[in-house]
C-alpha positions as CSV (number, residue, x, y, z in Angstrom):
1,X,0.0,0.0,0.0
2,X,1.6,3.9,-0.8
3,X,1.6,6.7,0.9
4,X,-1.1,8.0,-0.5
5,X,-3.6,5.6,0.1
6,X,-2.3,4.8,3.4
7,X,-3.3,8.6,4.0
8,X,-6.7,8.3,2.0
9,X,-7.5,5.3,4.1
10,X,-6.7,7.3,6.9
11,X,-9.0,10.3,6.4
12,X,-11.7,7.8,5.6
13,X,-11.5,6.2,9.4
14,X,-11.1,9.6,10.4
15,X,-14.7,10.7,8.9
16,X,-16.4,7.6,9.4
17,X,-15.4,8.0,13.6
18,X,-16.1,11.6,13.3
19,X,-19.7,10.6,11.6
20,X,-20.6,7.9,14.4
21,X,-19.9,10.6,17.1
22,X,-21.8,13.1,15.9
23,X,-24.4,10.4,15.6
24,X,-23.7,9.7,19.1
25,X,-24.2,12.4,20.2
26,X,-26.8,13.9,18.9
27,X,-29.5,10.7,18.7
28,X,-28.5,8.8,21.7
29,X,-26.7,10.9,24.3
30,X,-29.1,12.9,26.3
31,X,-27.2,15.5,27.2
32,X,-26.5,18.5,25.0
33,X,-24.1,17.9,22.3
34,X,-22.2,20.2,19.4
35,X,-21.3,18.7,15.8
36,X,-20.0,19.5,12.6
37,X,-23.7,18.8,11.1
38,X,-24.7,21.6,13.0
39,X,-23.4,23.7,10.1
40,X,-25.8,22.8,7.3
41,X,-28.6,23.2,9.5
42,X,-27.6,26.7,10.2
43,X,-27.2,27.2,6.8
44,X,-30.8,26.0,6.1
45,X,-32.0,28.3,9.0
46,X,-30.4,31.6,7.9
47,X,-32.1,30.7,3.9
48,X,-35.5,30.2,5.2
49,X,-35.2,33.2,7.6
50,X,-33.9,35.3,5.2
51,X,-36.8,34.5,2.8
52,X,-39.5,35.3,5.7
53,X,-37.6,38.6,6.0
54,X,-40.0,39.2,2.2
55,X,-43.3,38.6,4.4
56,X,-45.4,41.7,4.5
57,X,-47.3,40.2,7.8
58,X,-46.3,38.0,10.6
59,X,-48.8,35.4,9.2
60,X,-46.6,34.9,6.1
61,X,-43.4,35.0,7.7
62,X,-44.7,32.6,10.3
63,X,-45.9,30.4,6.9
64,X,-42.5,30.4,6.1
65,X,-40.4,29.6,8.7
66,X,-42.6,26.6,9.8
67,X,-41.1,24.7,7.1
68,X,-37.2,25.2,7.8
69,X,-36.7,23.0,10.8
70,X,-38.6,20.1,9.0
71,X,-36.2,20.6,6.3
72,X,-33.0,21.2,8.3
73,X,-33.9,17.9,9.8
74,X,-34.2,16.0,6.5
75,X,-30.6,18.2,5.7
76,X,-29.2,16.5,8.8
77,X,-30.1,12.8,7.9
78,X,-28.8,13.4,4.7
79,X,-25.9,14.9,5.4
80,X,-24.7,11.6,7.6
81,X,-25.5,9.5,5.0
82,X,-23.7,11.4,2.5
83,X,-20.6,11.4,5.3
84,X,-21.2,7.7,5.6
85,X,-20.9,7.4,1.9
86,X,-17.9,9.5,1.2
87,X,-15.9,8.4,4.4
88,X,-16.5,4.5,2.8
89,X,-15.5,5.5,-0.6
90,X,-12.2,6.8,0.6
91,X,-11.3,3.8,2.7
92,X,-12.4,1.6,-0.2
93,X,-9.8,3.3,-2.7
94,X,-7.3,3.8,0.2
95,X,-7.0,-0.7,0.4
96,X,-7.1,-0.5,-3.3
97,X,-9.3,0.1,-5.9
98,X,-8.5,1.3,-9.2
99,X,-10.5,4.8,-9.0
100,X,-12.7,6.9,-7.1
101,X,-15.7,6.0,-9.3
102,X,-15.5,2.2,-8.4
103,X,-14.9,2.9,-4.6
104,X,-18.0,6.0,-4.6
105,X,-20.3,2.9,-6.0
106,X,-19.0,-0.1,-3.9
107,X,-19.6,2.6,-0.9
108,X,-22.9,3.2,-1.9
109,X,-23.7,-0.2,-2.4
110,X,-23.2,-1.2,0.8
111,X,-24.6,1.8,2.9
112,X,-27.7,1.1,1.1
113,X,-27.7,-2.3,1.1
114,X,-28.2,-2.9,-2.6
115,X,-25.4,-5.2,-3.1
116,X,-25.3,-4.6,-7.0
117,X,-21.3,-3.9,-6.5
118,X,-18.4,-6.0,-5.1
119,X,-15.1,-4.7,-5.0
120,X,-12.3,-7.7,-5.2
121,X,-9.5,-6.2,-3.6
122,X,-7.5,-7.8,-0.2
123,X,-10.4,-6.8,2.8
124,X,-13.0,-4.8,0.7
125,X,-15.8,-7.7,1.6
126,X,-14.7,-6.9,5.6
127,X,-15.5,-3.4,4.4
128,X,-18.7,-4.0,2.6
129,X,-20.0,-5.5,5.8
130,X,-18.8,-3.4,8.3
131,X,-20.7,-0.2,5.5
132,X,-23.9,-2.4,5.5
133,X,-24.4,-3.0,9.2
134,X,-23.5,1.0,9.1
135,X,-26.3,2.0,6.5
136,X,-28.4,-0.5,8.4
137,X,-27.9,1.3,12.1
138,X,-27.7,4.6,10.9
139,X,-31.5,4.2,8.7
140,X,-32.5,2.6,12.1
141,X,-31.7,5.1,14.1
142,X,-33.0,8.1,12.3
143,X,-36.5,6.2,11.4
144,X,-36.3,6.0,15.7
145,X,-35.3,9.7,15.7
146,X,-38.0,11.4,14.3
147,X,-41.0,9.7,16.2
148,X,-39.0,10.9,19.4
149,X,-38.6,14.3,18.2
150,X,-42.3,14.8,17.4
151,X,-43.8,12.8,21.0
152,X,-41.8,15.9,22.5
153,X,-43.2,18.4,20.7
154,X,-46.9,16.9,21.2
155,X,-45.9,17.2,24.7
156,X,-45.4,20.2,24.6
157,X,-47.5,21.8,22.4
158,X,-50.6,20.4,24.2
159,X,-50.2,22.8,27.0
160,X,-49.8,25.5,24.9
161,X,-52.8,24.9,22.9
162,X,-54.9,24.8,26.4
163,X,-53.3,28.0,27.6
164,X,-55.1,30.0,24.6
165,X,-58.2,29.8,26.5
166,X,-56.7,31.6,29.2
167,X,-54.3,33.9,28.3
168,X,-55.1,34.7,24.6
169,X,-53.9,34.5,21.5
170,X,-50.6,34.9,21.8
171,X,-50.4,34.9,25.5
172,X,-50.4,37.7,27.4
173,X,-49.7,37.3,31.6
174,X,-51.5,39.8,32.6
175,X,-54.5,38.6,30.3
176,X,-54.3,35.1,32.4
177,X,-55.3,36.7,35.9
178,X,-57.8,39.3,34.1
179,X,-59.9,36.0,32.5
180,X,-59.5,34.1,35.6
181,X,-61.0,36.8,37.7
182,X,-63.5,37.8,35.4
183,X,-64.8,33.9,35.1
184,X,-64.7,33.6,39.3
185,X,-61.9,30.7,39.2
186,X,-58.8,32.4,40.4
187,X,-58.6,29.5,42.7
188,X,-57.3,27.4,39.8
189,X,-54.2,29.5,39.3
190,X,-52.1,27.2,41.5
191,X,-52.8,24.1,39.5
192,X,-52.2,26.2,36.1
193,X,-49.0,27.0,37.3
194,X,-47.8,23.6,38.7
195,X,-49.2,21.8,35.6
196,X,-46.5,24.3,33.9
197,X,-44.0,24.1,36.6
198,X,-43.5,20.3,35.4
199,X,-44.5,21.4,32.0
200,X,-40.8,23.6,31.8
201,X,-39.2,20.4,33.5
202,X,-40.3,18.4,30.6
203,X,-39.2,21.1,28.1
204,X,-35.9,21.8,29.8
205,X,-35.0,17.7,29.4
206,X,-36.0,17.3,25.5
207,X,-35.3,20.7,24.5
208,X,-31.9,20.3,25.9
209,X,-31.2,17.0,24.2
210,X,-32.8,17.8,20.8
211,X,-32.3,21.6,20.0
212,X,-34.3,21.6,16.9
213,X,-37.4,21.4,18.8
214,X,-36.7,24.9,19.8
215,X,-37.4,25.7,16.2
216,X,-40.3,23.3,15.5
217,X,-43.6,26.3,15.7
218,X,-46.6,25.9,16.9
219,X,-49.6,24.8,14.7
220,X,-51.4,28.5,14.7
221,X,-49.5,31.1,13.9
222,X,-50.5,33.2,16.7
223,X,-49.0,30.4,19.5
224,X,-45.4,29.7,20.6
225,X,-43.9,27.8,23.0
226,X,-41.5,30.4,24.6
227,X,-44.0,33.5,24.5
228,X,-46.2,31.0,26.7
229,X,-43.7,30.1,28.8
230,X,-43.1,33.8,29.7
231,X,-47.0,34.6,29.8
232,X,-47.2,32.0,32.9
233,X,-44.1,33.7,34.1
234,X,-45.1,37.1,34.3
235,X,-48.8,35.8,35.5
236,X,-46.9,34.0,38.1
237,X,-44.9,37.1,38.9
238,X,-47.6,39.5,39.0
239,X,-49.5,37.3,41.4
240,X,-46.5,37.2,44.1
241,X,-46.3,41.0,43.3
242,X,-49.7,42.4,43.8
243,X,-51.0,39.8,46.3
244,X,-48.3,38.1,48.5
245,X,-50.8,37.0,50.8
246,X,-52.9,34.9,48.6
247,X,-50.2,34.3,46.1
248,X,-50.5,30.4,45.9
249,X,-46.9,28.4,46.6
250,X,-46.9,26.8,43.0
251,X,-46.7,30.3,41.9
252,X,-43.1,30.5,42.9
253,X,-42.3,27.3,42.6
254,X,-43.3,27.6,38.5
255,X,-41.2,30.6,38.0
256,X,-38.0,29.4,40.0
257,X,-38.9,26.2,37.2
258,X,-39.6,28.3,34.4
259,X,-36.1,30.7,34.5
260,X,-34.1,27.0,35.3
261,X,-35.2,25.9,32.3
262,X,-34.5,29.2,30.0
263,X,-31.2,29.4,31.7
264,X,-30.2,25.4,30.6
265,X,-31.4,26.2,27.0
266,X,-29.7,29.3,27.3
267,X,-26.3,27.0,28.3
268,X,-26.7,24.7,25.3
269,X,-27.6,27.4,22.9
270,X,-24.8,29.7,24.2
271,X,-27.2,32.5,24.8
272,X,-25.4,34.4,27.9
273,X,-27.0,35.7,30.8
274,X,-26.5,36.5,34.5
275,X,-26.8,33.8,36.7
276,X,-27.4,36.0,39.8
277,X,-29.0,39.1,38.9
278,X,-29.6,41.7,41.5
279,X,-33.5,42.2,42.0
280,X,-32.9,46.3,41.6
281,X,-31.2,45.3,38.4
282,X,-33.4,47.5,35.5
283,X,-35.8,45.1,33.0
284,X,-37.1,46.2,29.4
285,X,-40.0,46.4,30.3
286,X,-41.3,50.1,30.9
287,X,-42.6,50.6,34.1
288,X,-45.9,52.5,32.0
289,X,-46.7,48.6,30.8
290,X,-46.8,47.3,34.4
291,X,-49.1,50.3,35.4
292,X,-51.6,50.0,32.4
293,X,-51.7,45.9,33.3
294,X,-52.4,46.4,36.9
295,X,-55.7,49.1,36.3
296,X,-56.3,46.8,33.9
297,X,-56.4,44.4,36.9
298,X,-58.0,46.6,39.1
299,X,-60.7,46.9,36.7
300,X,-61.7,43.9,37.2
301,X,-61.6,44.0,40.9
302,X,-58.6,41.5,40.9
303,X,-57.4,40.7,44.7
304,X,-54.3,43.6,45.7
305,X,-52.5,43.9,48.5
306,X,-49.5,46.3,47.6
307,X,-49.8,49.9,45.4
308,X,-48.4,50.0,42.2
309,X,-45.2,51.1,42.5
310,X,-44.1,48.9,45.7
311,X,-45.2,45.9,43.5
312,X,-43.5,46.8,40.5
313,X,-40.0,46.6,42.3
314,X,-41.4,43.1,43.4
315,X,-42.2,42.3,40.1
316,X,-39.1,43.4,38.3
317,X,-37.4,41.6,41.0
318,X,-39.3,38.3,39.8
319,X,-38.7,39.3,36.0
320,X,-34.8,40.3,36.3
321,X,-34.3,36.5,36.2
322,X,-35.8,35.4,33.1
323,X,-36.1,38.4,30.6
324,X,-33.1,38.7,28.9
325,X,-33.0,35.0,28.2
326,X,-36.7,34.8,27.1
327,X,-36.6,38.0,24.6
328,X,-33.3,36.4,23.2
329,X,-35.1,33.2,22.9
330,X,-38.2,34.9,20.9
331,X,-35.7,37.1,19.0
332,X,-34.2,33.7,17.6
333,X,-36.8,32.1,17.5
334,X,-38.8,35.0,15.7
335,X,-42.0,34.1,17.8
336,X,-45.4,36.3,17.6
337,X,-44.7,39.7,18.8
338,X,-46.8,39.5,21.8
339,X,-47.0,42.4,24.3
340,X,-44.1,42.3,27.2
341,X,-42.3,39.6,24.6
342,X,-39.4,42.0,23.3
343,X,-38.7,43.3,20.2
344,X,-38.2,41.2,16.7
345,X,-37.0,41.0,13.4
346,X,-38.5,44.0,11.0
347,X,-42.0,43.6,12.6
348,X,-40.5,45.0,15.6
349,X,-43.1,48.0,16.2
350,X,-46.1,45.0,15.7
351,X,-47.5,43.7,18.7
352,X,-50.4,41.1,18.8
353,X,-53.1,42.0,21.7
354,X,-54.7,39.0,22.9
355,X,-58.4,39.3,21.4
356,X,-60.8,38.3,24.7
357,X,-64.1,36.7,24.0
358,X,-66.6,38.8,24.2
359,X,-68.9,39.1,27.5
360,X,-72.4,37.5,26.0
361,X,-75.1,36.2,28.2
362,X,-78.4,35.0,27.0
363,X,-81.5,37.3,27.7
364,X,-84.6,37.0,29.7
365,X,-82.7,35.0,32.6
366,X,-80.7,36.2,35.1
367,X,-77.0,36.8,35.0
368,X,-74.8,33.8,35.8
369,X,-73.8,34.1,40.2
370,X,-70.8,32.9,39.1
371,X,-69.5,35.4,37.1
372,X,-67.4,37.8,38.6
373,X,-68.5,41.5,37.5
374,X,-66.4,44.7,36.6
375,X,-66.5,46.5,40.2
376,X,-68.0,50.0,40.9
377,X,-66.1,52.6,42.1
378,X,-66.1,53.3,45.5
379,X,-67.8,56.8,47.1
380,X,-65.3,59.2,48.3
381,X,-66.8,58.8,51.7
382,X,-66.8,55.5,52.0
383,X,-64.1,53.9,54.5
384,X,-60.3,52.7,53.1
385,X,-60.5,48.9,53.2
């Protein structure tokens, strides 16, 4: 054997180790992982999101993108069989065949299983087994792949589909305690919030493991898994805020869950942030929004215990943790521009209000107990509760 094909055969092995790893990695290790396929995939990204960038609405662009992941992911399949293939075809002419054309088709009769091509040379039928049992794992794992992938994003995307009737379309936080309050079933907040406390455990596991689900958008245009995620935070927030007192316990407990998980994702998608922030540390957020959200809530004769300015610093507090991670996240992501949801790409002066049902009761009966009503304002004589 010469030097040369000593040194193809060489960069063959080379490929074909660097191939399984990446494989590895990124189907059967659940922990975060970094590869050279990453690298199509971003191209494939940056294309479709450059095309979006023609969309005159969010609609369109949102049309748009919901296609690239689903075709970054057929890129990344393909681009390990193709690594497969050319890895194979170099160790195939590195033990001797006569040219590149014979090994390419010996490779890719093997990978594939076709057997249509046998090379003759000393060890190419060692080769042409170890490249079939190859193709054969390789198929096998990616037909496994994809079911995973998608019973992840069901997971997920079942939550967020409930939420709409609570929080809007896209969700708002504040637009989760105004509905609540104006239905009568505050009460439910704490199981809304731990149903989502386990809901980010779930997402901080698969999202982790399998980034593109990140990218993978929501059915209706309007939803999105992070701007959700944020919605529950901020209701969350604004609860322990406004009304420590009867604040439920899960409403901490699904923040403290919620900025863990944006902080792991944050780790394996090298987004940085402050792992301590200061609770006097400033937010985005104008102080203006909080005040219009809590008459808003005061409108609706929602429980308060603090003023609004003491429970804005209690709120920013809350928010300092998970902001800059979640408007980073939505930047990327280029998720609906819903209020308190940072700003985007080109629709960045858009932002979607939640549309609330209207109030409609049927006549000739009276009006349902239940229902909590919009609360009169109090004489200036009467007494300060």
């Amino acid at each position: 054997m010469s030097a040369q094909h000593l040194l193809v055969l060489l960069a063959g092995v080379v490929i074909l180790l660097g191939t399984a790893r990446s494989v590895l990695t990124v189907l059967i290790v659940p922990r975060p992982a970094s590869s050279f396929v990453v690298y199509p995939v971003l191209v494939v990204r940056a294309a479709f999101r450059w095309v979006s960038q023609l969309a005159r609405t969010y609609v369109a662009k949102d049309r748009v993108l919901a296609v690239a992941e689903p075709v970054a992911l057929v890129v990344l399949l393909i681009t390990w069989l193709l690594m497969t293939m050319v890895g194979f075809t170099l160790v195939n002419w590195g033990i001797g065949h006569a040219s590149v054309t014979a090994a390419f088709t010996e490779a890719g009769s093997s990978v594939f299983t076709l057997g249509f091509a046998l090379g003759h040379a000393s060890g190419s039928r060692v080769v042409d087994f170890i490249a079939a049992g190859t193709g054969l794992v390789l198929v096998a794992l990616q037909i496994a792949y994809l079911p995973t992938l998608y019973s992840a994003y069901n997971r997920r995307e079942t939550l967020v589909t409930l939420l709409e009737s609570r929080a809007g379309s896209p969700a708002w936080g504040p637009e989760i305690l105004i509905r609540h309050q104006l239905v009568g079933s505050i009460d439910n907040l704490a199981s809304l919030f731990a149903e989502w406390e386990r809901w980010a455990a779930d997402v901080t596991e698969s999202h982790c493991t399998y980034p593109s689900l990140l990218y993978l958008r929501s059915p209706r245009s309007k939803n999105s898994w992070i701007v959700s995620l944020l919605a529950v935070m901020d209701a969350a927030a604004l609860v322990l805020a406004i009304d420590p007192v009867g604040a439920p316990t899960e409403a901490r407990m699904c923040i403290r869950m919620g900025f863990t998980c944006l902080r792991d994702i944050a780790q394996a998608t090298r987004i940085p942030f402050d792992a301590d922030p200061d609770p006097d540390d400033p937010v985005a957020l104008p102080e203006s929004s909080f005040d219009d959200a809590y008459g808003q809530l005061a409108a609706v004769d929602y429980p308060m215990s603090r003023p609004a300015g003491e429970a804005w610093a209690h709120f920013r507090g809350w928010r300092v943790n998970y902001e800059s991670v979640a408007y980073t996240l939505a930047y990327r992501l280029d998720a609906p521009p819903a209020p308190w949801s940072g700003p985007r790409r080109k629709f960045r002066g858009e932002s979607m209000e939640p549309a609330r049902p209207p109030d409609r009761q049927p006549s000739g009966v009276p009006p349902d107990p239940g229902r909590i009503r919009r609360r009169t304002p109090p004489s200036p004589d009467a007494p300060a509760t």
